[in-house]
C-alpha positions, 0 to 999 in steps of 0.5 A, a space after each residue: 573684816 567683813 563689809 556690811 550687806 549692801 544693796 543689789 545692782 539692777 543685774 546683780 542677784 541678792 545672793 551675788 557675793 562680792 568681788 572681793 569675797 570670791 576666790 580668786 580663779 587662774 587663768 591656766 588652761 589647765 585648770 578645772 575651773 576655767 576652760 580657755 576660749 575656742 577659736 572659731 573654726 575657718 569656715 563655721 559661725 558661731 553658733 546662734 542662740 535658738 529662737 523662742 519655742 514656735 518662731 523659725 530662726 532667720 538663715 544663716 549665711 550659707 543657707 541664703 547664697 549657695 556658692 556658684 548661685 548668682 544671687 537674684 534681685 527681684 523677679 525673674 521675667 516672665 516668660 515670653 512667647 517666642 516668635 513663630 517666624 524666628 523659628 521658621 526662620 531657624 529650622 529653614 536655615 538648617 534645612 538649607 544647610 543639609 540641603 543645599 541643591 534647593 536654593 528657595 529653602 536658604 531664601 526662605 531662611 533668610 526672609 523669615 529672619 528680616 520678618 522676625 527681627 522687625 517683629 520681634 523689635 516691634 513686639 518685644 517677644 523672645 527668639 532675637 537668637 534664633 532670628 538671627 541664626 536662622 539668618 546667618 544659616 540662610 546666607 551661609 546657604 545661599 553662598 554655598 549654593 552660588 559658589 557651588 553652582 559657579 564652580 559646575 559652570 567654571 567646570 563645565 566650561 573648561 571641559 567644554 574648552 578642553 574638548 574643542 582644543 582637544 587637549 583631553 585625552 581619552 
């Protein structure tokens, strides 16, 4: 029994067979008519349709975010002058370090430092770090170089001690 010609769905084609008429398929993986779905691989997205000729396809995910990248909001600041006495004041206290006998290039390093931080904190320019390191190198500087002379005038004056009481011998 054959069922009389009906008209088109809006998706259908006109030579579309019905439902019925169709030979019924199996759902065996082995089969040559149906092959069974493919899970997606861990890791890989399904693959997306390509976009019409001369348009540039949208990125995908990993082309976005490389892995280890911190992602970007906005743009990054300008870069800012960094300040001259905040450098100074860094390359004084490193001078001061390697040259401890001088005691002006430890002080130089720690006036430098205060001079950049105010300026910095009025101007907003770069170089908050080295102000500061070239300050603590200053210090350090100027302790060592205190403590250093403390213990020549400790020592000299027990030598000095000694050699009255005469409790030196040689």
């Amino acid at each position: 029994m054959s069922q009389p010609p009906h008209d088109p769905a809006p998706g259908e084609q006109p030579d579309d067979k019905p439902e019925q008429d169709k030979p019924p398929s199996s759902n065996k993986p082995g089969d040559q008519g149906e092959q069974p779905p493919q899970l997606p691989v861990y890791g890989r997205t399904a693959p997306q349709p390509l976009p019409p000729f001369g348009e540039q396809p949208p990125p995908s995910y990993q082309e976005q975010r490389d892995y280890g990248q911190v992602p970007s909001y906005g743009q990054a600041p300008a870069p800012g002058r960094t300040n001259a006495l905040a450098i100074g004041s860094l390359i004084a206290g490193i001078v001061g370090i390697l040259a401890g006998c001088v005691l002006i290039v430890p002080i130089a390093a720690i006036v430098l430092g205060h001079l950049a931080l105010s300026q910095i904190k009025k101007t907003g320019e770069a170089g908050l770090g080295l102000a500061i390191t070239g300050l603590v190198l200053g210090y350090v500087g100027l302790l060592g170089w205190i403590a250093y002379w403390l213990l020549f005038v400790i020592g000299a004056a027990s030598e000095d001690v000694a050699m009255l009481t005469g409790s030196i011998s040689g």
